[in-house]
C-alpha positions as CSV (number, residue, x, y, z in Angstrom):
1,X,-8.7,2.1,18.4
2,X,-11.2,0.1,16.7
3,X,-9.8,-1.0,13.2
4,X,-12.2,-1.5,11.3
5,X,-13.9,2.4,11.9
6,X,-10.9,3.8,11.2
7,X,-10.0,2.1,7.8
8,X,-13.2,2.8,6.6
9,X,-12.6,6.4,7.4
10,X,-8.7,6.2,5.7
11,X,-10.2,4.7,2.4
12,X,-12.7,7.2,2.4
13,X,-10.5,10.1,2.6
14,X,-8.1,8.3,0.0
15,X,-10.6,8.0,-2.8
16,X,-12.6,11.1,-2.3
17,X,-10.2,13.9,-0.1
18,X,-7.7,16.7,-1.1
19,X,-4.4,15.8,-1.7
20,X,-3.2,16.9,1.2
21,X,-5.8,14.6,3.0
22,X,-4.6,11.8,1.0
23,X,-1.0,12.6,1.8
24,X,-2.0,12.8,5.9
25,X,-3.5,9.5,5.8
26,X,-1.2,7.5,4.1
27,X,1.6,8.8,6.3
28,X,0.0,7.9,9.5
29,X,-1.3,4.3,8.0
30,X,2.6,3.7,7.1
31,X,3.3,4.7,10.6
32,X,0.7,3.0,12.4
33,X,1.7,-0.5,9.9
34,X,5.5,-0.2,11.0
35,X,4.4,0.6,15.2
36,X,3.2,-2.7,14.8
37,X,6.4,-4.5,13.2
38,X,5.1,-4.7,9.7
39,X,7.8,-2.9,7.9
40,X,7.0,-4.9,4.7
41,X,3.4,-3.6,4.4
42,X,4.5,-0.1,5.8
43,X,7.1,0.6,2.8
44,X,4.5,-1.7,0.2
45,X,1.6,1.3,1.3
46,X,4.2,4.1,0.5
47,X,5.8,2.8,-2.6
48,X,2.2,2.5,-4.1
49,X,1.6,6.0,-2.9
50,X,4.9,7.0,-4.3
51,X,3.7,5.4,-8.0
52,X,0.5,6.8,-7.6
53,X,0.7,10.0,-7.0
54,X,4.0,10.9,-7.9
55,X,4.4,13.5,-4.7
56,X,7.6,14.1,-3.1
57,X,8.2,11.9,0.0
58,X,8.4,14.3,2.7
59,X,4.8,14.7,1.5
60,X,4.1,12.1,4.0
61,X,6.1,13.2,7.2
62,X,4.2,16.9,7.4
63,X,5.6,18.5,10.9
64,X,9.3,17.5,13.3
65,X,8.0,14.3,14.8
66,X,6.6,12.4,11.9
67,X,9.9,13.3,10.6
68,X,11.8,12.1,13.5
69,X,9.5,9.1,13.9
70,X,10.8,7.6,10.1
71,X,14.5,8.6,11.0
72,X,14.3,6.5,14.5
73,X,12.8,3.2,12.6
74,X,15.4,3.7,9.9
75,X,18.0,3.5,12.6
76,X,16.2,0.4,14.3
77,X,15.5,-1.6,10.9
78,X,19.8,-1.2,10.6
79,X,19.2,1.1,7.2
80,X,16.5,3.1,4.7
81,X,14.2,1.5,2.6
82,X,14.5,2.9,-1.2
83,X,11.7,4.8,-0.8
84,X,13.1,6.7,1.9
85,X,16.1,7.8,-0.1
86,X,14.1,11.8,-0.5
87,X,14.1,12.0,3.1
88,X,16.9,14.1,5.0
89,X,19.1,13.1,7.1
90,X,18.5,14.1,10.9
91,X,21.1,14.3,13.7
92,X,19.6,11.4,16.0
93,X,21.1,12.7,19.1
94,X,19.7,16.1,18.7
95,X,16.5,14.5,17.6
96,X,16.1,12.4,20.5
97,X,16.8,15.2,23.1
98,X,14.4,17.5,21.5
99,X,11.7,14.5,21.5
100,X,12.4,14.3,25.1
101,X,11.3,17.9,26.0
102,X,8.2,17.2,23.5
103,X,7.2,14.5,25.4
104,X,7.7,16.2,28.8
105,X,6.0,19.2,28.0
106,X,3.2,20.0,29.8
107,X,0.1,21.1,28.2
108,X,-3.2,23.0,28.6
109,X,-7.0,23.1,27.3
110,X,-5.9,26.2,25.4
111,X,-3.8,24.5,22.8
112,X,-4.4,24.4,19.7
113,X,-7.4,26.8,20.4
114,X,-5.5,29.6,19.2
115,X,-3.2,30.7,16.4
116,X,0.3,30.4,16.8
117,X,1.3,34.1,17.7
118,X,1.9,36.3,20.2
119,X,-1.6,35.8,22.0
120,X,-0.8,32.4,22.1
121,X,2.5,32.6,23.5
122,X,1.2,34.9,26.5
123,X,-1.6,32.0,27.1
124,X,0.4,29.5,27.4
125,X,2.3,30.3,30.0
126,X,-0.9,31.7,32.3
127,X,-3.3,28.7,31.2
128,X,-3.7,26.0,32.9
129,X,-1.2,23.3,32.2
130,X,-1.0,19.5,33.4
131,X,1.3,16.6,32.6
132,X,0.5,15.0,29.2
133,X,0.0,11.4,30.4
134,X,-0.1,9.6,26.9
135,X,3.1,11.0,26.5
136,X,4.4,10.6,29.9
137,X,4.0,6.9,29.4
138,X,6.2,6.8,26.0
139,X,8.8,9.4,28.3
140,X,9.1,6.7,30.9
141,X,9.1,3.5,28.0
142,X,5.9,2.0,29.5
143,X,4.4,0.2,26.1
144,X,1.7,-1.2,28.1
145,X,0.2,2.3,30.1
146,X,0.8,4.4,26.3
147,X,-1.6,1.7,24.7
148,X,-4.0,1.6,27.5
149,X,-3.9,5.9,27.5
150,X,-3.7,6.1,23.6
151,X,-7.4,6.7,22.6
152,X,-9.1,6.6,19.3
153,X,-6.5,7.8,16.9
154,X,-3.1,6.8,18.1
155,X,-0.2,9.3,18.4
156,X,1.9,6.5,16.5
157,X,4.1,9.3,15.3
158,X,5.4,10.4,19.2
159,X,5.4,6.2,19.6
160,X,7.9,5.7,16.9
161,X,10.0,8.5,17.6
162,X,10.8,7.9,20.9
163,X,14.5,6.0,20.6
164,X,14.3,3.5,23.5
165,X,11.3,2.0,21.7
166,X,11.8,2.2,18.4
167,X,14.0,-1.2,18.3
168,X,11.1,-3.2,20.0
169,X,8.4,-1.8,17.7
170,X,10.4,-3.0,14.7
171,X,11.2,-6.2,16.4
172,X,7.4,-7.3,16.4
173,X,6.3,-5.4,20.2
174,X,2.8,-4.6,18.3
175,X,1.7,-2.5,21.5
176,X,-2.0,-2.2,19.6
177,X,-2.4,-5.3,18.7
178,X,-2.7,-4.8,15.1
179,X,-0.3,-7.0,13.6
180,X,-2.9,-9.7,12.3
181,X,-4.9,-6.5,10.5
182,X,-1.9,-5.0,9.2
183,X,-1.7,-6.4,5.9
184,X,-5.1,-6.3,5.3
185,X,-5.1,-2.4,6.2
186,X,-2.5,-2.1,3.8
187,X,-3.8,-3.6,1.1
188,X,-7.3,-1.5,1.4
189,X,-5.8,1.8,0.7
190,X,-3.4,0.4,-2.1
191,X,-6.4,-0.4,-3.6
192,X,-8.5,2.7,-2.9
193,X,-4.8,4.6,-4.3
194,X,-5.5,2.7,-7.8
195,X,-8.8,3.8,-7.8
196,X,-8.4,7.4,-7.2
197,X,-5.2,7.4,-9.4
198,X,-5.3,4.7,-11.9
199,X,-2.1,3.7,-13.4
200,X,-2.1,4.7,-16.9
201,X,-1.2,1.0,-19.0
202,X,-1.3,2.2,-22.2
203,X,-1.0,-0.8,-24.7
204,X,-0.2,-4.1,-24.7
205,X,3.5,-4.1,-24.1
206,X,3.2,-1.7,-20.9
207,X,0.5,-3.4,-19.3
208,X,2.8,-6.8,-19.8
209,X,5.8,-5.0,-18.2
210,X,3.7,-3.9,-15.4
211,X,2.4,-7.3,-14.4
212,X,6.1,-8.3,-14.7
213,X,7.3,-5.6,-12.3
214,X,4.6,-6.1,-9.8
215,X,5.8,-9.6,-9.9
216,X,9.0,-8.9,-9.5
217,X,10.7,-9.3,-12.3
218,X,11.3,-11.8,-15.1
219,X,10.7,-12.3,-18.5
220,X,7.8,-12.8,-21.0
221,X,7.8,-15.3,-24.0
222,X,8.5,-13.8,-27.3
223,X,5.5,-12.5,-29.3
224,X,3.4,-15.2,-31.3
225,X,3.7,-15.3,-35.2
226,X,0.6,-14.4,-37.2
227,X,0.5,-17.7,-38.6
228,X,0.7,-19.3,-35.2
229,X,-2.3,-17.2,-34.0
230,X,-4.8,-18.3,-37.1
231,X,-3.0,-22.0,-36.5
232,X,-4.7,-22.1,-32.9
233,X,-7.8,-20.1,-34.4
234,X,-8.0,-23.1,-36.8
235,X,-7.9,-25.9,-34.3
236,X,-10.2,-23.9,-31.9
237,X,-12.6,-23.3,-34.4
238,X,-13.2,-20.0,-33.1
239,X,-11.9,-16.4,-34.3
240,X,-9.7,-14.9,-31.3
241,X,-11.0,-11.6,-29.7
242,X,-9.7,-8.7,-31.0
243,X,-7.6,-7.6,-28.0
244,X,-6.4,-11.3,-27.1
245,X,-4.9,-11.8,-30.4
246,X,-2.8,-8.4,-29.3
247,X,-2.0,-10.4,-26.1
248,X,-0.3,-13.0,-27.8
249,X,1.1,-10.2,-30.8
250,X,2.6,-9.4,-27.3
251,X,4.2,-12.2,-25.8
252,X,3.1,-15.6,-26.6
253,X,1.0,-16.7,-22.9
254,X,2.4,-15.7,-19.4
255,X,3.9,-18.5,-16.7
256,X,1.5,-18.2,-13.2
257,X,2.0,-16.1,-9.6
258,X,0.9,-15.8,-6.9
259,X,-3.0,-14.4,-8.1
260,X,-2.8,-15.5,-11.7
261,X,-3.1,-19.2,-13.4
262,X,-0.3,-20.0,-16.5
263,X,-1.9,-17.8,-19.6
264,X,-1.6,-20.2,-22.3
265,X,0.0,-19.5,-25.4
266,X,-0.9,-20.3,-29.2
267,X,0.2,-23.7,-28.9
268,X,-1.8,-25.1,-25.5
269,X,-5.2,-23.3,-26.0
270,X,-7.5,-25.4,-26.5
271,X,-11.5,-25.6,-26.8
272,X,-14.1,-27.8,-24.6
273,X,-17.9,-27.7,-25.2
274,X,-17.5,-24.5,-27.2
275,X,-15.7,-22.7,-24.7
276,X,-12.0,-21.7,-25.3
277,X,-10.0,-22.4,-22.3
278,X,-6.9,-19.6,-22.0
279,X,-5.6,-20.9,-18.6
280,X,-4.3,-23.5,-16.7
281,X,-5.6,-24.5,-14.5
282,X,-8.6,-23.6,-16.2
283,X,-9.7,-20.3,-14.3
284,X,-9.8,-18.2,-17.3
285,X,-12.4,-19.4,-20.3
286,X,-13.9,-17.3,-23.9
287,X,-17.2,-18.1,-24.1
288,X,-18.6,-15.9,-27.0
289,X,-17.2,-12.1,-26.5
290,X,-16.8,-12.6,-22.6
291,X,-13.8,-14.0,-20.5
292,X,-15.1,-15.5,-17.3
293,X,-13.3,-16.1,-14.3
294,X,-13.7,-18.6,-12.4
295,X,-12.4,-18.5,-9.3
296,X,-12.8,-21.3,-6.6
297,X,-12.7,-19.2,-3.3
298,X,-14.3,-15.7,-5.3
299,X,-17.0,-17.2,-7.3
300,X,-17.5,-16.2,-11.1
301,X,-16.5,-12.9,-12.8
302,X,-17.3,-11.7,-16.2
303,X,-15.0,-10.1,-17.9
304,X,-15.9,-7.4,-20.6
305,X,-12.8,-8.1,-22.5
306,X,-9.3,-10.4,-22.1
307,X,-7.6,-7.1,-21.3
308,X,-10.3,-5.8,-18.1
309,X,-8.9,-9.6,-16.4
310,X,-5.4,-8.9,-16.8
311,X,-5.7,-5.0,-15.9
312,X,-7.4,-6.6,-12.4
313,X,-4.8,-9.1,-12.0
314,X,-2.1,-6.4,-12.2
315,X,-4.3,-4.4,-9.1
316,X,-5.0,-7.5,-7.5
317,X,-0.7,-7.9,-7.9
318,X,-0.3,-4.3,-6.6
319,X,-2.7,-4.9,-3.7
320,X,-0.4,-8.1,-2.8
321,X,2.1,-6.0,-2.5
């Protein structure tokens, strides 16, 4: 397959299709990620879905084999990520035997052509039918011959559900050579998912207890006092923003991750040439009404407001999974 095509396509569909489409392609991304050992990304991709959207989970493994394909990696990881927990459980054994016969089956040029029905039942049986190489390959476990047979759009959803490979996939096999792209991939259509469905923030103390979640937990400083905030004001020589002075009502500065400097609080702000520094290291500056960002590998932003840089750092957290 070539990659970069087909992300293009899958962030497309994510920020402009139905649902449905959404649904589709975000269930055979998270596939595709975990074929190629990265679980992490895989189950980062749903859970964003999952917050998104708020759509049941099974939303994601439309038709048997998608379905079968989750329940074999959940046996190979050794358990189910909490995402998974909607999912129902499937009897492996009976699973695996009725792959077999999928993968066996012959088919013909008539599939799919017509409705399912009675028609369609009397063709298949007096069309045409061949072996099903692609699948043939995954019957017989050859890795190497299903990647070389696979084509544009992988069926990654027959790969993972066939038992005798599902432990290698999770251990790293990578049969597509994706592994490199997969976060990446991931991290495109977690982005295009807060576009199309933006989380809703609200005020000031959500929008601090989201950071903190996508971090990963801990805890803010309390709020600043009033008289601490006209304090710094004072020694600043400068009147706060607005929405900055509701930052600190908030929680008195944030310590730094992985995407964010240390927000400093009432007491370490401090002011050089006229410019207000609110981070440390000093990425994050009030000049006048604008925050800019200064970023040594991005370049400069300009922020309309202290609240539009933390909204992007909590997407830019999301996207980081």
């Amino acid at each position: 397959m070539e990659p970069g095509e087909y992300l293009e396509a899958a962030v497309r569909d994510v920020l402009t299709a139905a649902s449905s489409t959404v649904d589709d392609q975000v269930g055979y991304a998270a596939l595709l990620l975990a074929v190629t050992g990265a679980l992490d990304d895989a189950d980062r991709l749903v859970e964003q879905w999952q917050a998104r959207t708020e759509r049941p989970v099974d939303a994601l493994c439309a038709g048997p084999v998608r379905a079968r394909a989750w329940a074999m990696l959940f046996e190979a990881r050794g358990g189910r990520p909490d995402w998974a927990e909607g999912l129902p459980p499937l009897d492996l054994d009976a699973e695996e035997r009725a792959h077999t016969t999928f993968l066996r089956r012959p088919v013909s040029d008539l599939d799919g052509v017509l409705p399912p029905g009675p028609v369609a039942e009397v063709v298949k049986h007096v069309a045409p039918a061949r072996p099903d190489h692609v699948r043939t390959a995954l019957a017989d476990s050859d890795l190497a011959r299903w990647a070389e047979l696979a084509g544009p759009r992988p069926d990654v959803a027959a790969l993972a559900a066939t038992r005798a490979l599902a432990p290698a996939l999770v251990a790293g096999a990578d049969p597509l050579g994706l592994r490199d792209w997969a976060s990446g991939c991931a991290g495109a259509l977690v982005a295009a998912l807060h576009e199309r469905y933006p989380p809703d923030l609200g005020g000031w103390p959500e929008l601090v207890a989201e950071i903190l979640r996508l971090r990963g937990g801990g805890t803010a400083p309390p709020p600043a006092s009033e008289a601490a905030i006209r304090s710094a004001e004072l020694r600043l020589g400068v009147e706060l923003p607005a929405d900055h002075r509701e930052f600190l009502r908030t929680c008195d500065g944030l310590p730094a991750d992985v995407v964010f400097p240390r927000l400093l609080g009432t007491a370490d702000l401090r002011s050089e040439n006229n410019v207000v520094v609110l981070a440390e290291p000093a990425e994050l500056l009030l000049s006048g009404s604008h925050v800019i960002e200064v970023d040594p590998v991005l370049g400069t932003t300009v922020h309309p407001s202290f609240r539009a840089a933390l909204v992007k750092h909590a997407t830019l957290l999301a996207q980081a999974g």
